[in-house]
DSSP file (Angstrom, degrees, kcal/mol; ACC not computed):
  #  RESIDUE AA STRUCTURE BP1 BP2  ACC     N-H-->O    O-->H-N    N-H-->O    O-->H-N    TCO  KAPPA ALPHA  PHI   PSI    X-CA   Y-CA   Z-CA
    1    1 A X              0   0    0      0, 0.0     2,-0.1     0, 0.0     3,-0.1   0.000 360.0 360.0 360.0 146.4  125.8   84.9   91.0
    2    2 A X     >  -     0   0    0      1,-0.1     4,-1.6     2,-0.0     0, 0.0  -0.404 360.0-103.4 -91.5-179.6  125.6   88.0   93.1
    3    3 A X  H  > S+     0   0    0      1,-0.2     4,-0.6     2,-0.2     3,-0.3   0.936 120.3  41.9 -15.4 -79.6  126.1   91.3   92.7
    4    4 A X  H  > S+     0   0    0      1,-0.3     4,-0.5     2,-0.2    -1,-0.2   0.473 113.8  50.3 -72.0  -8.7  129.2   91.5   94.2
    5    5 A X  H >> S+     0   0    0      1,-0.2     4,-2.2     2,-0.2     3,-0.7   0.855 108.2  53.7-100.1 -34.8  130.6   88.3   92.6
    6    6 A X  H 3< S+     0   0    0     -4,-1.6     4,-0.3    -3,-0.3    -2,-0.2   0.640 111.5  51.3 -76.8  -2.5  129.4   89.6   88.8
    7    7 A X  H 3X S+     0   0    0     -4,-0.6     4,-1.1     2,-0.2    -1,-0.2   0.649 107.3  49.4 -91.4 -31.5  131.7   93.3   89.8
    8    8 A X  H XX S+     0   0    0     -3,-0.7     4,-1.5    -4,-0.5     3,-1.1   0.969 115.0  53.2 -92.1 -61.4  135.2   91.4   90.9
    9    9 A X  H 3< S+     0   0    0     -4,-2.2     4,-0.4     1,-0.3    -2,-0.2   0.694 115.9  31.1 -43.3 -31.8  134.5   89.7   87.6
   10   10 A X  H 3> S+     0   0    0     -4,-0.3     4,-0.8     2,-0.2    -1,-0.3   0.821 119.3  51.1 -86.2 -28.3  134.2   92.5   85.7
   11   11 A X  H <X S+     0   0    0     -3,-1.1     4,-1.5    -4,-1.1    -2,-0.2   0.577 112.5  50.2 -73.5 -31.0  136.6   94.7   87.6
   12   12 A X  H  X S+     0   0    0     -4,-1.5     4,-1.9     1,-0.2    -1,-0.2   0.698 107.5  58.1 -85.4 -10.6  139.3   91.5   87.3
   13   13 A X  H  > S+     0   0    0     -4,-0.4     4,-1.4    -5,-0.4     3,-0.4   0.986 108.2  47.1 -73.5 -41.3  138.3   91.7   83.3
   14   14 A X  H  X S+     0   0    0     -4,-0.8     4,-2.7     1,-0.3     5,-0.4   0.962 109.6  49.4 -74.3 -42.5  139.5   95.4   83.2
   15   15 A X  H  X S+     0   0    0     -4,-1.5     4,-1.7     1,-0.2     3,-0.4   0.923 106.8  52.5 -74.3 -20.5  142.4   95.0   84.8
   16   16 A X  H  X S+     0   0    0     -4,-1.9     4,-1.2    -3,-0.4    -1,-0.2   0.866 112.5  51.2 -44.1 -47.9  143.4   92.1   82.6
   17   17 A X  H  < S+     0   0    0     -4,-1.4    -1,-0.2     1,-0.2    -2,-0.2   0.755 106.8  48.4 -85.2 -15.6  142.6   94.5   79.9
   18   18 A X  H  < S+     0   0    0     -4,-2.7     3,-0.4    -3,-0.4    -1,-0.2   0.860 110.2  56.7 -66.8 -30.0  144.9   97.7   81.4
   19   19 A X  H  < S+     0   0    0     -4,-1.7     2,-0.2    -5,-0.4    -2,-0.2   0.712 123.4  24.6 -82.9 -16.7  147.9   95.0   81.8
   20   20 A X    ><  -     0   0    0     -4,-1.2     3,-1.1    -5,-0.2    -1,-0.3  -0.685  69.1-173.4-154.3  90.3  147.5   94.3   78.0
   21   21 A X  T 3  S+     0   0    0     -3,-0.4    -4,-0.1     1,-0.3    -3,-0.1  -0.138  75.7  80.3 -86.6  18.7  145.9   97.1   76.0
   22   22 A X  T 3  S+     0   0    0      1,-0.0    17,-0.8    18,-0.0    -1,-0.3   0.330  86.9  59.0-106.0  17.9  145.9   95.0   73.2
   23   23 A X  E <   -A   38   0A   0     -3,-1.1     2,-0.3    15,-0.3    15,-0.2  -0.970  67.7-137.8-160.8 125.1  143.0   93.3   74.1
   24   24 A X  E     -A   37   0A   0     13,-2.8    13,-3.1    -2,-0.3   -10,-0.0  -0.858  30.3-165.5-106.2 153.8  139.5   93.9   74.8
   25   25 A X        +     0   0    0     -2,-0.3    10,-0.3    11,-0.2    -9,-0.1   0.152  12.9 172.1-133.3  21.1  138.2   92.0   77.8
   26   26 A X        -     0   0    0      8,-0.1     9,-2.1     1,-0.1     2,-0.5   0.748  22.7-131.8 102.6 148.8  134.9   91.3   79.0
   27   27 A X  B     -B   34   0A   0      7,-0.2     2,-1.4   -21,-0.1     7,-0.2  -0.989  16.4-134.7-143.8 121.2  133.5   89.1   81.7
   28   28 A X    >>  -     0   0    0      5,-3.2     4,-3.2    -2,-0.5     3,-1.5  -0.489  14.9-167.9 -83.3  74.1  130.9   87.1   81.2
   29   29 A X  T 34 S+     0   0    0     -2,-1.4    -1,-0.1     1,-0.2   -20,-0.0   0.698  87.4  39.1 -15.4 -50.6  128.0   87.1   84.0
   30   30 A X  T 34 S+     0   0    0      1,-0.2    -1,-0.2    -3,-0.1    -2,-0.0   0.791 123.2  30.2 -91.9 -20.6  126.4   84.4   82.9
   31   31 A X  T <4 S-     0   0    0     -3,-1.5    -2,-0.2     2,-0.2    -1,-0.2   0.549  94.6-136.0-107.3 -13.7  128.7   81.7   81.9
   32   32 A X     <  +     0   0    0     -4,-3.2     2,-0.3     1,-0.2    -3,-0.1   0.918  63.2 121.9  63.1  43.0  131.2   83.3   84.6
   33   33 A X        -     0   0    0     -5,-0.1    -5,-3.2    19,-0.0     2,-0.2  -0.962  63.9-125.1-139.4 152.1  134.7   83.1   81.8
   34   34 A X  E     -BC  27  50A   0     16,-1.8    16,-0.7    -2,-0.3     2,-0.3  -0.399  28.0-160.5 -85.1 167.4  136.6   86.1   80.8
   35   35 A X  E     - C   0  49A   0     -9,-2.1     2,-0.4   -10,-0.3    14,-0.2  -0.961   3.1-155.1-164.0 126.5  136.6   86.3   77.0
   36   36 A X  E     - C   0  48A   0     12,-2.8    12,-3.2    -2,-0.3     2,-0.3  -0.971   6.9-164.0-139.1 129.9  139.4   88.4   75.0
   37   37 A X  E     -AC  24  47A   0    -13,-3.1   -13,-2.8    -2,-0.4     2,-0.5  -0.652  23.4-125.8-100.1 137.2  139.2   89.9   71.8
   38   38 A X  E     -A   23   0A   0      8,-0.8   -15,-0.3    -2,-0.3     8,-0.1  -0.939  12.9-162.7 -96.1 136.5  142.3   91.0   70.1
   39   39 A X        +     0   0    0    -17,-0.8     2,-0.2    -2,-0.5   -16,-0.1  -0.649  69.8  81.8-118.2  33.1  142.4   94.8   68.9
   40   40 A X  S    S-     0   0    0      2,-0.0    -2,-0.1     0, 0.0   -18,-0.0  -0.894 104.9 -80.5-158.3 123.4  145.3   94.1   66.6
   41   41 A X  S    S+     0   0    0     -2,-0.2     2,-0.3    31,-0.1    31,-0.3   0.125  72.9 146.4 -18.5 128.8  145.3   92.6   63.1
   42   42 A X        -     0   0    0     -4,-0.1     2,-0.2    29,-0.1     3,-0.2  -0.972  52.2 -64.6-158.9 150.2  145.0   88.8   64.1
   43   43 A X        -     0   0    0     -2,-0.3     3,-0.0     1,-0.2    29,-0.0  -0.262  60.9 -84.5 -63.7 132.4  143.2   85.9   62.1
   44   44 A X  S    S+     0   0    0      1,-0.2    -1,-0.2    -2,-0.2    46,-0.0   0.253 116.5  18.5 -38.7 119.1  139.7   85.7   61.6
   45   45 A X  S    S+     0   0    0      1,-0.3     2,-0.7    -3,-0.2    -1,-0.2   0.843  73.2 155.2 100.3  29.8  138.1   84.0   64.9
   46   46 A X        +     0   0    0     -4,-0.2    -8,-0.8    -8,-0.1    -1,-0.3  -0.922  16.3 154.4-120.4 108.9  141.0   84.6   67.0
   47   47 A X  E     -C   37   0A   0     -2,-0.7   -10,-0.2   -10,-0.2     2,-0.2  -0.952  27.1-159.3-136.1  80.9  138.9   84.6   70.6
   48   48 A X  E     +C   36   0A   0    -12,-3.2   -12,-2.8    -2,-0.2     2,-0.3  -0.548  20.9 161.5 -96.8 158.2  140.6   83.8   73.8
   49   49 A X  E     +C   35   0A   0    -14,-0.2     2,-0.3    -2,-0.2   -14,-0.2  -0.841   6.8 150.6-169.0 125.7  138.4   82.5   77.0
   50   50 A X  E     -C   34   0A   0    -16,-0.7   -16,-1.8    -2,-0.3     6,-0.1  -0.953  44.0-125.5-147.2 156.0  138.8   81.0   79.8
   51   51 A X  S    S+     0   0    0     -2,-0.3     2,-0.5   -18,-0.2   -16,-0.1   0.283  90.5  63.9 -61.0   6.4  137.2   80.9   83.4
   52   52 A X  S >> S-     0   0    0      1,-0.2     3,-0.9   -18,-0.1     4,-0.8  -0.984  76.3-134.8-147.2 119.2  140.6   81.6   85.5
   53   53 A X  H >>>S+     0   0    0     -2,-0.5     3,-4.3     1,-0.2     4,-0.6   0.954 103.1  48.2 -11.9 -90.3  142.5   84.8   85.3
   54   54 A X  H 3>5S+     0   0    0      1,-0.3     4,-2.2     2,-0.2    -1,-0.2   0.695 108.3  48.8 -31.3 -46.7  145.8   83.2   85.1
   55   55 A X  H <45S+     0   0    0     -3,-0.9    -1,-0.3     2,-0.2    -2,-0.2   0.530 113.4  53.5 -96.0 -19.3  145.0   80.7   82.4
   56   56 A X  H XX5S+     0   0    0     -3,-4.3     3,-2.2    -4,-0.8     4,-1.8   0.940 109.7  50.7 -56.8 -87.9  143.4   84.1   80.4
   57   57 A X  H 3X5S+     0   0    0     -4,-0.6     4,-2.9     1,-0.3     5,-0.2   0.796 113.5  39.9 -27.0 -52.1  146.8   85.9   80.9
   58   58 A X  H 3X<S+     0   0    0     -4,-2.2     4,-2.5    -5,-0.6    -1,-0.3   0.850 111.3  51.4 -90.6   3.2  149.1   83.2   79.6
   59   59 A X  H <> S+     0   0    0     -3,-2.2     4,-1.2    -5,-0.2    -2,-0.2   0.956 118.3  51.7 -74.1 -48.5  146.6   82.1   76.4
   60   60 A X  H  < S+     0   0    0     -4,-1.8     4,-0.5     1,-0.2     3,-0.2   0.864 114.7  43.4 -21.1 -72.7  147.2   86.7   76.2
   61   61 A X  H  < S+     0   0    0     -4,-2.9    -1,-0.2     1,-0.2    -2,-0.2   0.678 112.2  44.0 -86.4 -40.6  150.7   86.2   76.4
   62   62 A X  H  X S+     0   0    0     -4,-2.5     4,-2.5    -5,-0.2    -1,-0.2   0.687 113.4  53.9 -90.7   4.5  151.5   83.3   74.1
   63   63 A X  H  X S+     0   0    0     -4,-1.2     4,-1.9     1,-0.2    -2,-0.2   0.820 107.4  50.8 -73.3 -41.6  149.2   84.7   71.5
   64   64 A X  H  4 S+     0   0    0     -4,-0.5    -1,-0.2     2,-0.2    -2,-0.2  -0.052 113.3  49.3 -84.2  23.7  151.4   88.3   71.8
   65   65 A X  H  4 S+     0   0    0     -5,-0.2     4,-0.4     5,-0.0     5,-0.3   0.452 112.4  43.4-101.0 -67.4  154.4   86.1   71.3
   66   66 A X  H >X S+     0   0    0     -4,-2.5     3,-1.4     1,-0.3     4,-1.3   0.900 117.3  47.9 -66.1 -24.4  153.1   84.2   68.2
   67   67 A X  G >< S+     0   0    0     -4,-1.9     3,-4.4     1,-0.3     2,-0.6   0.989 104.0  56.5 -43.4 -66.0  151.7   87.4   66.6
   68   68 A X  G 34 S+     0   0    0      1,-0.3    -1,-0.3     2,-0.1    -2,-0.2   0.244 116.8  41.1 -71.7  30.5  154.8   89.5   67.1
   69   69 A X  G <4 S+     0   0    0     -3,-1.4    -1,-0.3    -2,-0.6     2,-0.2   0.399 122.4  35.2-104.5  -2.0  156.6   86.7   65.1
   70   70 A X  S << S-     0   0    0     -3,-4.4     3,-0.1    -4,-1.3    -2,-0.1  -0.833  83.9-145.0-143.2 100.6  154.2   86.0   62.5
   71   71 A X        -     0   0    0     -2,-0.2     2,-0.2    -3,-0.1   -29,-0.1  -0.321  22.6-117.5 -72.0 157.3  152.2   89.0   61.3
   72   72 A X        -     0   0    0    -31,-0.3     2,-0.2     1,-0.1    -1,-0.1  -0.526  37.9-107.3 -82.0 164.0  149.2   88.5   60.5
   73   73 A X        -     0   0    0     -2,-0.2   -31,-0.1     1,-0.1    -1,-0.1  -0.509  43.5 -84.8 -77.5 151.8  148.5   89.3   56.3
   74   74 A X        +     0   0    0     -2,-0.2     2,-0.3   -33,-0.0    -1,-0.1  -0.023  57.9 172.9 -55.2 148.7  146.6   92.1   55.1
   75   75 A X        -     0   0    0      1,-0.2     3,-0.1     0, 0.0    -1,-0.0  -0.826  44.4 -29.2-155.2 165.2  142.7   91.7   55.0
   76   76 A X  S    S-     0   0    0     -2,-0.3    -1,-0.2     1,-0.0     0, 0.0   0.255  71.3-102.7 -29.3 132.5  139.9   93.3   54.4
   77   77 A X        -     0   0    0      1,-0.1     2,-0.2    -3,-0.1    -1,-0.0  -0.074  57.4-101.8 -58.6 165.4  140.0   97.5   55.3
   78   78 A X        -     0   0    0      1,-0.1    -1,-0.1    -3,-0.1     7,-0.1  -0.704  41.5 -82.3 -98.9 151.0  138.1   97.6   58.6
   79   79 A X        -     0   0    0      5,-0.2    -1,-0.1    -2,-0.2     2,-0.1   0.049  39.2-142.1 -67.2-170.7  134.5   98.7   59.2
   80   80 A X        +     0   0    0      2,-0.1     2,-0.3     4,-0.0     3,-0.1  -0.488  47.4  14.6-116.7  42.5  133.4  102.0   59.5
   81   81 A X  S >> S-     0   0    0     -2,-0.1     3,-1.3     0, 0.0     4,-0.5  -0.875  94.5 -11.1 145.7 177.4  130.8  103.8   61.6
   82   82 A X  T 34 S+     0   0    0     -2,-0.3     2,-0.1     1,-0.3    -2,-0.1  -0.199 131.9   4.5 -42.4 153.2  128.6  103.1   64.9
   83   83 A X  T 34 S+     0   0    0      1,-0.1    -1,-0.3    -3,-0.1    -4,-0.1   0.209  85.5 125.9  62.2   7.4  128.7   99.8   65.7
   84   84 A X  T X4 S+     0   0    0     -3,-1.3     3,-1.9     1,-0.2    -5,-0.2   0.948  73.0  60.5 -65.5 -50.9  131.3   98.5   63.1
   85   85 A X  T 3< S+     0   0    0     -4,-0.5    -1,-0.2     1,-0.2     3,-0.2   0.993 110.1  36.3 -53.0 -53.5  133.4   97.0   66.0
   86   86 A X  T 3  S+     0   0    0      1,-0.2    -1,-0.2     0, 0.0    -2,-0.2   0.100 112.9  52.0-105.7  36.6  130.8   94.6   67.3
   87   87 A X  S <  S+     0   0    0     -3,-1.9    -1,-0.2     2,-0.1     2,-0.2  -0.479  70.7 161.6-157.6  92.3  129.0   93.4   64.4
   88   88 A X        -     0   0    0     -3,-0.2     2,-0.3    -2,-0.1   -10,-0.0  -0.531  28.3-146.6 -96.9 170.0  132.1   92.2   62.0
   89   89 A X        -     0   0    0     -2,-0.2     2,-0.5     2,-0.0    -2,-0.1  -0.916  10.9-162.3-137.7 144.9  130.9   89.9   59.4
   90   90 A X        -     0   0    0     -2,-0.3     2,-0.3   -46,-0.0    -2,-0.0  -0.984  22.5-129.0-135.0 136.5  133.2   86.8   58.0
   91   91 A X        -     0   0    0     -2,-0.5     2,-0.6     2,-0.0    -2,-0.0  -0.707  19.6-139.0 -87.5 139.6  132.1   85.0   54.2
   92   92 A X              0   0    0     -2,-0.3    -1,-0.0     1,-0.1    -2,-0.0  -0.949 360.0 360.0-107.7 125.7  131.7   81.4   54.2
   93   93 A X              0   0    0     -2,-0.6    -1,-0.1     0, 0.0    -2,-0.0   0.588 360.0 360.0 -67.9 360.0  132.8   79.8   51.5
């Protein structure tokens, strides 16, 4: 991958993520798929990815459908402090 090819990735990952600011969005260099995290209560493991934009957007879209019609239920308070966003922990039963 070039430069210039790992920057339109990353650049199309932000804008994905301006069009839907409910969702963090990240582009993956090496495996070369967008990967979106929801930033709204959602069930544990709830991960969207795909390698093509479009096919991102509408996995985005029908995800913000089935949320806004089935909230998710209250869970655990959320962490706290530096890094608390990107190092969640889930218990295995």
């Amino acid at each position: 991958m070039t430069p210039d090819e790992h920057e339109a990735g990353r650049q199309t990952a932000q804008q994905i993520q301006r069009d839907h600011p409910r969702w963090m969005v990240v582009y993956g260099c090496y495996t070369r798929e967008y990967v979106a995290f929801p930033l709204f209560p959602a069930p544990a493991g709830t991960i969207l990815a795909s390698h093509y934009p479009p096919a991102l957007i509408e996995r985005i879209r029908a995800t913000d459908h089935y949320a806004a019609s089935h909230p998710a239920p209250p869970g655990p308070a959320p962490a706290h402090g530096p890094g608390a966003a990107a190092c969640a922990t889930r218990q295995v039963p």
